[in-house]
C-alpha positions in Angstrom: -154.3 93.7 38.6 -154.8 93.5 42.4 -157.9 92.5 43.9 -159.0 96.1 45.2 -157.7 97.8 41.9 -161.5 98.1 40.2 -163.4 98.7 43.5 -160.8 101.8 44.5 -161.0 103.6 40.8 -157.3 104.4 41.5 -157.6 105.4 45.5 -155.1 104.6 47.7 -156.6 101.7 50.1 -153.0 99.6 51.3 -152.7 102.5 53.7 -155.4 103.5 56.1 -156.6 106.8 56.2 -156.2 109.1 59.0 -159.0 109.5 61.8 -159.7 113.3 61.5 -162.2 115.7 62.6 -163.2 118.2 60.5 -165.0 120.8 62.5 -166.2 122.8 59.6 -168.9 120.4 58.6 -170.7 121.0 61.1 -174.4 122.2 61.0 -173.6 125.2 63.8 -170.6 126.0 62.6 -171.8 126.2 59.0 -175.0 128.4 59.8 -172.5 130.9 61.3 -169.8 131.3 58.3 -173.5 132.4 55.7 -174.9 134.2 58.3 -171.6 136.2 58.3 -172.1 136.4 54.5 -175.7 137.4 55.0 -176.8 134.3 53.5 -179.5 131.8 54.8 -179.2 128.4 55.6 -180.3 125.3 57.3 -181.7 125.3 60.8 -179.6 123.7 62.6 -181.6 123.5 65.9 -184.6 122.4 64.0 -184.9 118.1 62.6 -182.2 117.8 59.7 -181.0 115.5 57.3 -177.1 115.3 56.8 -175.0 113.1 54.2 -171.5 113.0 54.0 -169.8 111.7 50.6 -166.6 109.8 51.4 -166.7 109.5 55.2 -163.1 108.1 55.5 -163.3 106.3 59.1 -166.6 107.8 60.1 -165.0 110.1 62.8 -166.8 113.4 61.8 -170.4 111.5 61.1 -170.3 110.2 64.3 -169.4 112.8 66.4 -171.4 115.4 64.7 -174.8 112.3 65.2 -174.0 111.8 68.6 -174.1 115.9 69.3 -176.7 116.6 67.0 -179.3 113.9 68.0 -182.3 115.7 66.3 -180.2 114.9 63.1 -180.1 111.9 60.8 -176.6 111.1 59.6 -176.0 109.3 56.1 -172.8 108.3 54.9 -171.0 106.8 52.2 -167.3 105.6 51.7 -166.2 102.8 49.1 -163.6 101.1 51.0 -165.5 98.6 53.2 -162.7 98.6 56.2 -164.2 102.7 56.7 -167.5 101.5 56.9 -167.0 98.5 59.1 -164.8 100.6 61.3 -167.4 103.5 61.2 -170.6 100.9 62.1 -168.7 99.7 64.6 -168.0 103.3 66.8 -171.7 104.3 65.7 -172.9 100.9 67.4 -170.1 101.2 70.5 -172.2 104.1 71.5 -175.5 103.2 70.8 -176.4 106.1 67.8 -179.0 105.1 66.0 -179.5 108.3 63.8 -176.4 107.3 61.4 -176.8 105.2 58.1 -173.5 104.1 57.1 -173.2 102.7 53.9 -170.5 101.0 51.5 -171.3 102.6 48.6 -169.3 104.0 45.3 -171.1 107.3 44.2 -172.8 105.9 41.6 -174.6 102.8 43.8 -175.3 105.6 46.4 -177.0 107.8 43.7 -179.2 104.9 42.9 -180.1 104.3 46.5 -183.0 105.1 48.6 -182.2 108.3 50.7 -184.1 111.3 52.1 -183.7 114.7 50.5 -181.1 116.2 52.7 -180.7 119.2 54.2 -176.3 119.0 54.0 -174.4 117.6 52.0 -170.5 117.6 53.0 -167.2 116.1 51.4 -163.9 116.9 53.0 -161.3 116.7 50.2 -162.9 114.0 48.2 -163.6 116.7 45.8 -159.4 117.1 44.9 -158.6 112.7 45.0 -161.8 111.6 42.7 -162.0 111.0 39.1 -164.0 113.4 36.1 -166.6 110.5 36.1 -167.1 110.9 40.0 -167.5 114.6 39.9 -170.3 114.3 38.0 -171.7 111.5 40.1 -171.1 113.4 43.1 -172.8 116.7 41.4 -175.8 114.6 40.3 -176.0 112.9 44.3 -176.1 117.0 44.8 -179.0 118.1 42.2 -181.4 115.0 42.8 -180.6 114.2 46.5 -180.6 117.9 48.2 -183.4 119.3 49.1 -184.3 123.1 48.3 -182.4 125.6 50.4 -180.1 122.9 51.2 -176.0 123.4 51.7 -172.7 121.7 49.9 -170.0 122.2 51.9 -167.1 120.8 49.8 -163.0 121.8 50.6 -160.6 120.8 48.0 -157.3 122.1 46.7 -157.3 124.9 44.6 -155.4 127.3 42.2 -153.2 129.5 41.9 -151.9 128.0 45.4 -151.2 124.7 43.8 -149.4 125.6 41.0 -145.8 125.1 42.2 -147.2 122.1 44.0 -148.7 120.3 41.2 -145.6 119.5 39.0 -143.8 118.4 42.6 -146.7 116.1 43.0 -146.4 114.5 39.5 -142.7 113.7 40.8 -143.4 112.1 43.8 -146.1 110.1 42.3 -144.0 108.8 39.1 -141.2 107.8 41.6 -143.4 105.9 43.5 -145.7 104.7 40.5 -142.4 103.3 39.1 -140.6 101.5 41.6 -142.1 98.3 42.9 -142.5 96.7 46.5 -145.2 97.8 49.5 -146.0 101.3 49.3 -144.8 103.2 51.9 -141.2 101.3 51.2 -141.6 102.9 47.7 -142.8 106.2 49.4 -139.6 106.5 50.9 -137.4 105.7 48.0 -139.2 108.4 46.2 -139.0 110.5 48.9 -135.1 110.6 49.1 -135.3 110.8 45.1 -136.6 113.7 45.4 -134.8 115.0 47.9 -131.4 114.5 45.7 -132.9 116.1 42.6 -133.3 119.2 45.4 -129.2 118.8 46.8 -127.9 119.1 42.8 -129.9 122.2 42.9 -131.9 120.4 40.0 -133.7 124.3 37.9 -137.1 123.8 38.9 -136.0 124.6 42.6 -133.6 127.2 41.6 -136.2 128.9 39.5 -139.3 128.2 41.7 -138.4 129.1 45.6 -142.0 128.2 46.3 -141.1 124.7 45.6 -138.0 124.5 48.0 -140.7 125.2 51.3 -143.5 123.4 50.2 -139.8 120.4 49.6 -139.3 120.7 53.0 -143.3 120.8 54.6 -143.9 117.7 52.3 -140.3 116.2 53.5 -141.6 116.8 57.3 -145.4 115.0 57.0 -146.5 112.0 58.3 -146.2 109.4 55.5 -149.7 108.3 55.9 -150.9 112.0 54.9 -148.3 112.1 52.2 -149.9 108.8 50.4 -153.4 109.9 50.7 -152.9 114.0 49.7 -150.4 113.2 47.3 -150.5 109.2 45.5 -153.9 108.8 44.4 -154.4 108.1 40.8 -156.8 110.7 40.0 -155.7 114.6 41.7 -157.2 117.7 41.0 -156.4 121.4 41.8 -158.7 123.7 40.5 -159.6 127.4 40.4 -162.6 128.2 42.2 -164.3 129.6 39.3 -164.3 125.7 38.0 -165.7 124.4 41.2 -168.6 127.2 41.1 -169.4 126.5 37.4 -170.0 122.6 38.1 -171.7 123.1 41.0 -174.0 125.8 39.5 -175.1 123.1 36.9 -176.3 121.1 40.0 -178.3 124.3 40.3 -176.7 125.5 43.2 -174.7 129.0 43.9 -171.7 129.9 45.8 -172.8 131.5 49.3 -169.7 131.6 51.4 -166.9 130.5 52.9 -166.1 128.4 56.0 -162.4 129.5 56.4 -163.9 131.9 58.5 -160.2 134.6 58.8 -160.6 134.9 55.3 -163.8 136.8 56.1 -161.7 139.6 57.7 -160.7 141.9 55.0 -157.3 143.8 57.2 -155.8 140.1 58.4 -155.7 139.0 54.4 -155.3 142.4 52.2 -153.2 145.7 52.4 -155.4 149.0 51.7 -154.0 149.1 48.4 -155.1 145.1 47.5 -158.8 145.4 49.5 -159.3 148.4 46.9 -158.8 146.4 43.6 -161.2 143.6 45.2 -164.3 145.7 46.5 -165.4 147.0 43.0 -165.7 143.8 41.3 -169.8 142.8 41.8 -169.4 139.4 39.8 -169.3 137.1 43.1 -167.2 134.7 41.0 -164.5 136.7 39.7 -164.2 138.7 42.9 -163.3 135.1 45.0 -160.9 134.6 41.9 -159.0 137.5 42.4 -159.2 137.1 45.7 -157.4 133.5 45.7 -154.8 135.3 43.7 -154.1 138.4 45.6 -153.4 135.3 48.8 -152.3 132.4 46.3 -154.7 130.2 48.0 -154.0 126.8 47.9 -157.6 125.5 50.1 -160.6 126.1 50.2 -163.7 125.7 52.0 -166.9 126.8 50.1 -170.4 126.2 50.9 -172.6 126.1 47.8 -176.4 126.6 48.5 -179.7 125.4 46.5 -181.9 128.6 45.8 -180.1 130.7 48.0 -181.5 133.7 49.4 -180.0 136.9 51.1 -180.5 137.9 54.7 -181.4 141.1 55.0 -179.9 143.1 57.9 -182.2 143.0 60.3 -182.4 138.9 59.9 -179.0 138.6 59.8 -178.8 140.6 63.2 -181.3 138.6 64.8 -179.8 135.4 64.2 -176.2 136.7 65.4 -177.4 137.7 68.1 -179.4 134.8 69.0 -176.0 132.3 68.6 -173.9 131.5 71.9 -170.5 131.3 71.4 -168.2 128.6 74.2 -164.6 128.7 74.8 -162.5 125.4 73.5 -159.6 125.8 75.2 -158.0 127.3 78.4 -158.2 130.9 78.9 -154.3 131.5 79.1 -154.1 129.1 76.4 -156.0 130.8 73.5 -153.4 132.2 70.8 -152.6 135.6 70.9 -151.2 135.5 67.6 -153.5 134.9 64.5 -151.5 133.7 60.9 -153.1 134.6 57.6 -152.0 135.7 54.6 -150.1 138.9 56.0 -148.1 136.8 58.1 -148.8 136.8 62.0 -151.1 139.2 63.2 -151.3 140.1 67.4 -154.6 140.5 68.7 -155.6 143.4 69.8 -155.8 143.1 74.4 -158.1 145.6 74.6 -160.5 143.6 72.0 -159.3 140.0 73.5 -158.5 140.4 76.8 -162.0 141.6 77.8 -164.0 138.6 75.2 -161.7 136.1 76.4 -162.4 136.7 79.6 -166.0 136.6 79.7 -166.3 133.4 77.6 -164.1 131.6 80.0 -167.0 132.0 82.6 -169.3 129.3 80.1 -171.1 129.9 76.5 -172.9 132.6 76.6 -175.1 134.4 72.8 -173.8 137.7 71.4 -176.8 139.4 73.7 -175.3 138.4 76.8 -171.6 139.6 75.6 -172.9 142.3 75.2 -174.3 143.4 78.3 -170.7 143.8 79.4 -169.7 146.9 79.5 -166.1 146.3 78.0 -167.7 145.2 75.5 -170.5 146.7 74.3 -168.0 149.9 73.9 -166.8 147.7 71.0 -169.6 147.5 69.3 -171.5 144.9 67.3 -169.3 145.0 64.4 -166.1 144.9 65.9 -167.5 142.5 68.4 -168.4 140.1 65.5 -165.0 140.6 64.1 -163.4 139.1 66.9 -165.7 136.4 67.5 -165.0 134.9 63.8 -161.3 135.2 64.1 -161.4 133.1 68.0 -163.7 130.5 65.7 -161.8 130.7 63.0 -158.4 129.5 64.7 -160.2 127.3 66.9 -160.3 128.8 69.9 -164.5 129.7 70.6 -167.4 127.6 68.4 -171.1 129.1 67.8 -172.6 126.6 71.2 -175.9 124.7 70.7 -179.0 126.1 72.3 -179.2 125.0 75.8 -182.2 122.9 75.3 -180.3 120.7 72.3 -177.3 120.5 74.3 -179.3 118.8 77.4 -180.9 116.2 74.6 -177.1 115.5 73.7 -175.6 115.0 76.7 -176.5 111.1 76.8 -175.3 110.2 73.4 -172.0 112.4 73.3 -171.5 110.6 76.8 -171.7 107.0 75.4 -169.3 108.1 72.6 -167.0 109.6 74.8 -166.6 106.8 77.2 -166.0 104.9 74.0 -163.3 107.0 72.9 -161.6 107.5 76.1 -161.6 103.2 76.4 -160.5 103.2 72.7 -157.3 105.6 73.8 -156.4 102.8 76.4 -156.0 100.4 73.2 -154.4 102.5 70.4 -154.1 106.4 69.9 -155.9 107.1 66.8 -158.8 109.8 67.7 -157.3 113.2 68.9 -161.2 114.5 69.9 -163.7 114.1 72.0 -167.5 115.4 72.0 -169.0 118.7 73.4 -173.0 118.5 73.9 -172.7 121.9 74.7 -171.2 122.9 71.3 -172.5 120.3 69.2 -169.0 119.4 67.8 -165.8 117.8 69.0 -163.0 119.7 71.0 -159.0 118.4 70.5 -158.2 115.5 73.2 -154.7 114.0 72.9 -154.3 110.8 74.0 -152.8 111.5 77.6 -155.8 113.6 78.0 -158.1 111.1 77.7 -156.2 108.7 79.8 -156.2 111.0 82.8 -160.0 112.0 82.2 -160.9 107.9 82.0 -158.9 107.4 85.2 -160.6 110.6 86.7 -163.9 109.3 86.0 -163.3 105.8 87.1 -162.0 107.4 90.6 -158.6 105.7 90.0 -155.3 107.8 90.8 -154.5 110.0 87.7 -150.5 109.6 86.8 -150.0 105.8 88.1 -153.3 104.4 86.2 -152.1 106.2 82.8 -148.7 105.2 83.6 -150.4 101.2 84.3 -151.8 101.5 80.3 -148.4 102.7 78.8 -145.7 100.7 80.0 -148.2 97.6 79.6 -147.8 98.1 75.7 -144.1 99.0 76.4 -144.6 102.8 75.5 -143.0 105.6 77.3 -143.4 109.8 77.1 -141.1 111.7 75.5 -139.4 115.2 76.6 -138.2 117.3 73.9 -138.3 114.6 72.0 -136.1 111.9 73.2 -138.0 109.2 74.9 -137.6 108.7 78.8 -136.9 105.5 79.8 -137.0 104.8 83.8 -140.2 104.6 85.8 -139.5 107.5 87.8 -139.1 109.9 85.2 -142.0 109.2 83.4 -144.7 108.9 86.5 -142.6 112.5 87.2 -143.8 113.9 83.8 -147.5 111.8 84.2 -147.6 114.0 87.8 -147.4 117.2 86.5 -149.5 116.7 83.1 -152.0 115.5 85.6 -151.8 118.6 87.7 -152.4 120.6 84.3 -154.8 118.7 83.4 -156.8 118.6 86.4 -156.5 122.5 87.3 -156.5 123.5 83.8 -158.0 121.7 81.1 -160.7 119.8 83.2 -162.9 122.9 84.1 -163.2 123.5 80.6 -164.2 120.3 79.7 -166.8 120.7 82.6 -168.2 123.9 81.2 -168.4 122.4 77.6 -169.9 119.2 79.3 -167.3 116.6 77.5 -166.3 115.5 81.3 -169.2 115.0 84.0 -169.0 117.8 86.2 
């Protein structure tokens, strides 16, 4: 038995976990999918406690600290390279509202905590053992304070099915064969893949499992160890998840895959009608999952949960500000969900886009134009969950939090931006303005570190990557001379600088 095998309960911990974001934890962002579902929820302008179970490499706790500095941030992860890693960006920017901690669930029960106000866990939910579910669910019942919200995602069923038996595959190949890990990934990986050429039955008589052969074929091996190699893995209906949470004593109140609120993008006329007379909550998200084989979810489980009633839930819609995340001409006009691709409507888009590309502004103020106040609130509120839903707006922080954020996410992002000089690892950086993070690729934050530093924009990125031998790439071959790639540097900088930057300004990630 290896040294790690008791401490890891049967997680993966020879490969390091990716350095994700995961916007959906966040306090804002949350308080706008239940106020949709006219359900209440934390304040998330007033003080609040926030815990997240399983941090991975601390990315989302920091980030969400450092822009919500009237929040304290606990964390927990097992594997003590996270939490080192995790300290060590909370301390690199000077955040002294996050308590990171290298706990297993069950010392974390057993430790001294405020009640909180959140409690979040991005997949843990799917990778964790029977034993830690109920650990986790009794963090939940003694740890969260009344009127508190679990926001847990995890895979789920029906989706899964055709997924689960190609899982079991990969994992015995690998379980059997010895040697590092992402060696015997591969072998399995090809194994797998041969089973597929003889046109092995389960293929022929599952055409699901062909797709998902070749989106598993096409991942990143580090994703494929951690989603699929884990000892313990768990797919399960959502009914399951909402009875072990309800012994926790809390009750389903929404989701936070906010497209799957609109009814036309997910449903035919014919479908929608079999779902809207079912009044059991539970069973109506059951058939739901089915009608769209969900295979994900993103549920948000409330203590004592109470209904809004319309004119609250009015109120606090129209007292959000919503802020664009990405370049005007660069916001999809194209929406997938369960019908397929969906166009968006220019006469509904066209108008919104353009007036939240002038800064954040609250559904009050959108209003007031003309364009679209012919909408009208419903359809206006429509839209404005589908542009947050595929990442193209966020619900802003009120001005006056975003001002007290501006120092903190400034320290972080100067740390990030350094960090990118080093290795390219975190794709984000921090909006004060929003109160989340907003995609940043690692040229990106090259050319907004030179910016700020008043050095020339394509020769000082181009100074960082050939120092570590690295290169661009152009339909992806990689460009070898000098010229070509200071070329390339010149006209991402150009982009950059007339396109992306004045975003960033408005959303307050680069100094204006």
């Amino acid at each position: 038995m290896s040294q790690s095998a008791r401490w890891t309960e049967g997680y993966v911990s020879e490969v390091d976990y990716t350095h994700g974001f995961y916007r959906e934890m966040g306090p804002t962002f949350l308080r706008f999918a239940l106020t949709l579902a006219s359900r209440d929820s934390p304040d998330p302008s007033a003080p609040f406690t926030f815990c997240e179970l399983g941090f991975g490499h601390g990315v989302t706790l920091n980030v969400l600290a450092a822009a919500c500095p009237h929040g304290e941030f606990w964390g927990t992860d097992f594997n003590p390279a996270h939490a080192a890693g995790a300290r060590a960006l909370a301390r690199s920017a000077g955040l002294a509202n996050v308590h990171i901690h290298e706990d297993s669930f069950a010392e974390f029960l057993d430790r001294q905590t405020p009640e909180f106000d959140y409690v979040c866990l991005h997949g843990v939910y799917s990778w964790v053992s029977t034993e830690n579910h109920k650990r986790i669910l009794e963090i939940v019942r003694r740890k969260l304070r009344p009127g508190g919200l679990v926001y847990v995602s995890y895979n789920c069923l029906p989706g899964w099915a055709v997924g689960l038996p190609l899982r079991h595959l990969l994992a015995s190949h690998v379980e059997a064969a010895s040697g590092p890990i992402m060696q015997r990934l591969e072998s399995a990986k090809e194994s797998v893949r041969k089973l597929h050429q003889v046109k092995a039955q389960f293929f022929t008589t599952n055409p699901p499992a062909n797709r998902l052969l070749d989106d598993l074929l096409g991942r990143p091996p580090k994703y494929l160890v951690h989603e699929y190699l884990n000892r313990d893995f768990h797919a399960n209906y959502f009914s399951e998840v909402a009875a072990e949470f309800a012994e926790a004593k809390l009750t389903y109140a929404g989701t936070a895959t906010l497209v799957d609120l609109v009814d036309p993008l997910n449903f035919s006329e014919e479908t929608a009608a079999l779902v809207a007379p079912i009044q059991d909550p539970v069973l109506q998200e059951t058939v739901r999952d089915f009608l769209v084989n969900k295979q994900f979810r993103r549920d948000g489980f409330v203590k004592g949960p109470r209904s809004l009633t319309e004119a609250e839930r009015s109120e606090r819609l129209r007292s959000l500000r919503f802020g664009l995340k990405v370049p005007r001409l660069d916001a999809p006009r194209r929406v997938r969900c369960a019908r397929g691709e969906v166009a968006l409507q220019e006469d509904v888009y066209g108008p919104l886009l353009d007036r939240m590309a002038q800064g954040p502004a609250s559904l009050d103020e959108l209003m007031r134009s003309p364009e679209l106040a012919k909408l009208g609130l419903p359809r206006l509120l429509q839209a404005l969950a589908i542009l947050v839903g595929i990442g193209s707006a966020e619900p802003a922080h009120p001005s006056e939090i975003a001002a007290t954020a501006a120092a903190p996410v400034g320290r972080l992002n100067d740390v990030l931006v350094d960090r990118a000089e080093r290795i390219d690892e975190i794709s984000v950086l921090v909006s004060p303005v929003l109160g989340t993070a907003v995609k940043a690729g690692r040229i990106d934050q090259l050319l907004l570190r030179a910016l700020q530093a008043g050095d020339p924009l394509s020769s000082s990125v181009w100074q960082v990557l050939s120092s570590k031998g690295q290169r661009l790439a152009r339909e992806g071959k990689r460009i070898e001379s000098e010229e070509e790639n200071l070329a390339l540097l010149e006209k991402l900088a150009i982009a950059f600088r007339d396109t992306l930057l004045p975003v960033w300004q408005k959303l307050g990630v680069a100094r204006g």
